[in-house]
C-alpha positions as CSV (number, residue, x, y, z in Angstrom):
1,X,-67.1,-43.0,29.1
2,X,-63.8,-41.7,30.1
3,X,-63.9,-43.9,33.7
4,X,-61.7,-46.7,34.4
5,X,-64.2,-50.0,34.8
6,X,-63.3,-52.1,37.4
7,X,-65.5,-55.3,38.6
8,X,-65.6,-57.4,41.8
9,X,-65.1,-60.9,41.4
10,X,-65.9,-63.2,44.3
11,X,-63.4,-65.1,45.1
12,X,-64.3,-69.2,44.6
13,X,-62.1,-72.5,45.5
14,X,-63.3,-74.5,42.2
15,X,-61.3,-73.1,39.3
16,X,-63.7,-74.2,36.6
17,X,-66.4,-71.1,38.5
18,X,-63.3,-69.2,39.0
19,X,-62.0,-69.2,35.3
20,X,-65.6,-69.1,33.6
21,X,-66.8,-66.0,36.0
22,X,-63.2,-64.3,34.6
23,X,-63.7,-65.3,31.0
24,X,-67.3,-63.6,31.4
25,X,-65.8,-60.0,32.9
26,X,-62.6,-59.6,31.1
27,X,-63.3,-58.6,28.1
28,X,-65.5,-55.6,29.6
29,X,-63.4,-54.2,32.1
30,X,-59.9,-52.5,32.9
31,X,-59.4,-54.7,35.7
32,X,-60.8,-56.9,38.2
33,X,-61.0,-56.5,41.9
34,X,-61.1,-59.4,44.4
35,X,-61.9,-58.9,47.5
36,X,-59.9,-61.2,50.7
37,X,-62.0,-63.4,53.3
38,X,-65.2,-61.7,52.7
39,X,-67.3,-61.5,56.2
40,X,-64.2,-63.3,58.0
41,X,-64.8,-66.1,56.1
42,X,-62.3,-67.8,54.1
43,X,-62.4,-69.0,50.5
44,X,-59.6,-68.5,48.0
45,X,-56.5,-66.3,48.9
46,X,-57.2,-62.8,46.6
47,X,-53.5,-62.8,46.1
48,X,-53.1,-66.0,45.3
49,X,-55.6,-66.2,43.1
50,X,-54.6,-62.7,41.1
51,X,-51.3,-63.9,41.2
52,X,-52.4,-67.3,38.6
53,X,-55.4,-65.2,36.7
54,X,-52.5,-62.7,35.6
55,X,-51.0,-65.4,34.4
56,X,-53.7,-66.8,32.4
57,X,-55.2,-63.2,31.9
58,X,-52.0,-61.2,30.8
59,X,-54.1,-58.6,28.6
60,X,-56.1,-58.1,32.1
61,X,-55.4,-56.0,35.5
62,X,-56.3,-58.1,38.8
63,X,-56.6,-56.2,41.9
64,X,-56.2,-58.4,45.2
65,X,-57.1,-57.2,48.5
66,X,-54.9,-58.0,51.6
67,X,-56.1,-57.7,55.2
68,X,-53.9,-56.4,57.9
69,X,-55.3,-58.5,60.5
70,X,-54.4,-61.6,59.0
71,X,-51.1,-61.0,58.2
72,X,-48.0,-59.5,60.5
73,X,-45.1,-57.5,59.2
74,X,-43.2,-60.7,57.6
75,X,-46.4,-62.2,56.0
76,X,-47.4,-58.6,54.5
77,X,-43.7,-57.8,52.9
78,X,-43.5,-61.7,51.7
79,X,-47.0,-61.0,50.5
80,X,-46.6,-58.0,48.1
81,X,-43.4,-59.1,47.3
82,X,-45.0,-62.2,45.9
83,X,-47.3,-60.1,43.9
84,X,-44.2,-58.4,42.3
85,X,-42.8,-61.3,41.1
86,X,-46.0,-62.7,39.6
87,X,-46.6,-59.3,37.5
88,X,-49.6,-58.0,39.6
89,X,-49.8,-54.1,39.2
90,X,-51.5,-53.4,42.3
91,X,-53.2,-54.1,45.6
92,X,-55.5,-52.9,48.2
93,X,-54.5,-52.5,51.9
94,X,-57.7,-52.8,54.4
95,X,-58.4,-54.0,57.7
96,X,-61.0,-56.4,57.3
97,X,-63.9,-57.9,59.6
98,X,-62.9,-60.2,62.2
99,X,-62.1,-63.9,61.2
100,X,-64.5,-66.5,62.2
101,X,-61.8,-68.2,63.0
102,X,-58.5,-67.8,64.5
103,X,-57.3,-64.7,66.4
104,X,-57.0,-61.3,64.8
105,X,-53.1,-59.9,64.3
106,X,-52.7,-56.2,65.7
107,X,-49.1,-56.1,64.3
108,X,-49.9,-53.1,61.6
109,X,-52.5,-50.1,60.7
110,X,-53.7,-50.4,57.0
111,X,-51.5,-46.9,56.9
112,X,-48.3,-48.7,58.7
113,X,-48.7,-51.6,56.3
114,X,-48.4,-49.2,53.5
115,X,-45.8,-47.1,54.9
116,X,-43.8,-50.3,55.6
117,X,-43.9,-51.5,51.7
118,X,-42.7,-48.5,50.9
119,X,-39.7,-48.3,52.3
120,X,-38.6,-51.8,52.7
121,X,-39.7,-53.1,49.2
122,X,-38.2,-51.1,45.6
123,X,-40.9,-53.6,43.6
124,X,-44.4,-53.9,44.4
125,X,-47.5,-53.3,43.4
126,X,-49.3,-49.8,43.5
127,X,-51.3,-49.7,46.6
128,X,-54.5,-49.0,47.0
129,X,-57.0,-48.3,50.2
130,X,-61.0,-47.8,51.8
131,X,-62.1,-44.0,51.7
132,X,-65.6,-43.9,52.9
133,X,-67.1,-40.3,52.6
134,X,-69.1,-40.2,55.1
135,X,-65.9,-39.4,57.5
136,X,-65.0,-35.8,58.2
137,X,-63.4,-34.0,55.9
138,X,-60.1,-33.6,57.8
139,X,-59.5,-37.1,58.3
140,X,-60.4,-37.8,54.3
141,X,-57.8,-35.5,54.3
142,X,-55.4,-37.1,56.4
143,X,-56.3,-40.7,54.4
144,X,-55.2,-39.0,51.2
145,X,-51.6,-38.2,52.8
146,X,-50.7,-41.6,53.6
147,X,-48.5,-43.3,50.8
148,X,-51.6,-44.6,48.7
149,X,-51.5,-44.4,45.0
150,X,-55.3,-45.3,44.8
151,X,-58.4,-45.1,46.6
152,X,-61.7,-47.0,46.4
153,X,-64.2,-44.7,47.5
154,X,-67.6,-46.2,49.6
155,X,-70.5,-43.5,50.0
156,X,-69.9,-41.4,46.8
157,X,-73.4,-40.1,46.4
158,X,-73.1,-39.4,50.3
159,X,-72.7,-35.7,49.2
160,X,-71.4,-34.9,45.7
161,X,-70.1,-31.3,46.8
162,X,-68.3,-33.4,49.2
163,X,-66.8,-36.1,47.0
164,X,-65.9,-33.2,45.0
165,X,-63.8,-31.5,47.3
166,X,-62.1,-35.0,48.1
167,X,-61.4,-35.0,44.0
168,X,-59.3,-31.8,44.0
169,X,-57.9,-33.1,47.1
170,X,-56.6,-36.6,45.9
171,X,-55.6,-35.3,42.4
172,X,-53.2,-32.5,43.8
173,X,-51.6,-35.4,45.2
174,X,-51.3,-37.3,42.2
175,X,-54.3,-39.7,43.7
176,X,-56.6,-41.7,42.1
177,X,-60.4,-42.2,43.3
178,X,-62.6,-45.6,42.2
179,X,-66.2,-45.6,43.4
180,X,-67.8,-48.5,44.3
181,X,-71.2,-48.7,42.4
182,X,-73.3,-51.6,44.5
183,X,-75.7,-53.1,41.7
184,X,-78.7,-55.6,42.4
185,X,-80.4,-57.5,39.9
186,X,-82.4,-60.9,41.1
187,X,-80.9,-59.8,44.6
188,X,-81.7,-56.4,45.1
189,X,-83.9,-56.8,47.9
190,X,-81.5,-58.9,49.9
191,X,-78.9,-56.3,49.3
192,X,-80.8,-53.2,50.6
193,X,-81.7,-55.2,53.6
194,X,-78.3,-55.7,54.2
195,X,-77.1,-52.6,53.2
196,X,-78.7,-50.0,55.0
197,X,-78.9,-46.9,53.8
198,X,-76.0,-47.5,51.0
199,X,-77.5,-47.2,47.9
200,X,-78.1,-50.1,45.3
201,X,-78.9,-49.6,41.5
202,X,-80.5,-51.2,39.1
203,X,-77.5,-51.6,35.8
204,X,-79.0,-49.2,34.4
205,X,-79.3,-46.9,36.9
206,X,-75.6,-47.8,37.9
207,X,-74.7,-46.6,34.3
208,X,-76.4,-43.6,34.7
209,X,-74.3,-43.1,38.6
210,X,-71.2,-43.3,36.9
211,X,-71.9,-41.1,34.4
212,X,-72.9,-38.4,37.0
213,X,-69.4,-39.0,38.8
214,X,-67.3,-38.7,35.3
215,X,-64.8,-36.0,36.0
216,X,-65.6,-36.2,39.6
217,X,-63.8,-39.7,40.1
218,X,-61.3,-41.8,38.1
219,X,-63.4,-44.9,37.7
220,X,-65.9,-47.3,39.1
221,X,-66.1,-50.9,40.9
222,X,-69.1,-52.4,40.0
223,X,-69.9,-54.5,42.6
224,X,-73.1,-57.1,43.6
225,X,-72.4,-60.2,45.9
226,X,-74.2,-62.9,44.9
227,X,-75.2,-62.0,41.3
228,X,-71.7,-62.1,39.0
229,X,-74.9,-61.9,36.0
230,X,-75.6,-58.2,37.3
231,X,-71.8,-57.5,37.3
232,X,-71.4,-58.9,33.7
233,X,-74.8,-57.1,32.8
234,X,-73.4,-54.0,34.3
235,X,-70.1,-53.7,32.6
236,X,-71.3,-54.5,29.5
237,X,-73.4,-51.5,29.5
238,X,-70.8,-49.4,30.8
239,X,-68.4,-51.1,28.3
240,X,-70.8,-49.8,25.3
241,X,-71.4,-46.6,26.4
């Protein structure tokens, strides 16, 4: 499978979970994704934590999210620039849901965040950004301009034709697409209550999704809250095929 594999690893404050639920994933992905306060609620600092797995992990990519409402113009900067130093490749840029705590920061736009890195930092990591595809076309199209070097894409089996015109779209502009795959195993009920209409696959059927979006997208984020044994399960198929 010519896709880049990325999982989701939730984020956890005991390091013995932490480093165990890593040791499972690494060896069958091309990097790992964490996501930042998920639900407003805090737990471990995604950058922080990438930040000591590459470390540990130096064979490994580790993808941390940042949210914009957390963090002003000084916090963001110190924030990737802290990611530099410690050898992390890249990072995604979102807004977030509101904190459960605490008052949300309306300094920067996910797009004024990246447009700020840019020109005030010469090292840090390749960043990254939400592109649902259920939006119109011509503001997909206005995403794709702003200075993101990756995109992980929600909705991809919203319409295919559509994805596909995104594709040509992004690669013209030297961009790369990731699509989330949302797998369930024990907790696939709970996750298409929760979800809506978003579609969740059984692994195998999630093996089968990203094989229908090869040459469509660059890669896939396999992702299932609450079940890291249907990520691992997941990957490793993906991994064999």
């Amino acid at each position: 499978m010519n896709l880049r594999v990325i999982a989701e690893l939730e984020p956890t404050r005991n390091r013995e979970k932490l480093l165990k639920r890593v040791k499972l994933l690494a060896p069958h992905v091309d990097a790992i994704d964490i996501p930042e306060v998920p639900m407003g609620r805090p737990i471990a600092s995604a950058p922080v934590v990438a930040a000591h797995l590459s470390a540990l992990y130096p064979g490994t990519s580790f993808i941390p999210h940042i949210r914009v409402i957390d963090v002003n113009r000084v916090g963001m900067l110190s924030i990737l620039g802290g990611l530099a130093a410690a050898g992390v490749g890249e990072a995604v840029l979102l807004r977030g849901d509101r904190p459960v705590e605490g008052r949300v920061v309306e300094d920067l736009t996910v797009e004024e965040a990246a447009r700020l890195a840019v020109e005030r930092l010469r090292r840090r990591p390749s960043l990254g950004a939400m592109l649902s595809i259920r939006y119109p076309l011509p503001e997909i199209e206005r995403r794709l301009e702003a200075p993101f070097s990756f995109y992980l894409v929600l909705r991809a089996f919203t319409s295919l034709e559509k994805l596909r015109e995104v594709s040509r779209a992004a690669h013209r502009l030297g961009k790369k697409l990731y699509a989330y795959l949302i797998v369930g195993g024990s907790n696939y009920e709970q996750l298409r209550r929760m979800l809506g209409d978003q579609p969740v696959y059984r692994p195998q059927e999630a093996v089968e999704a990203a094989a229908a979006l090869e040459g469509v997208v660059d890669g896939v984020l396999v992702s299932s809250p609450g079940s890291l044994e249907t990520v691992v399960e997941t990957v490793q198929k993906l991994y064999r095929r």
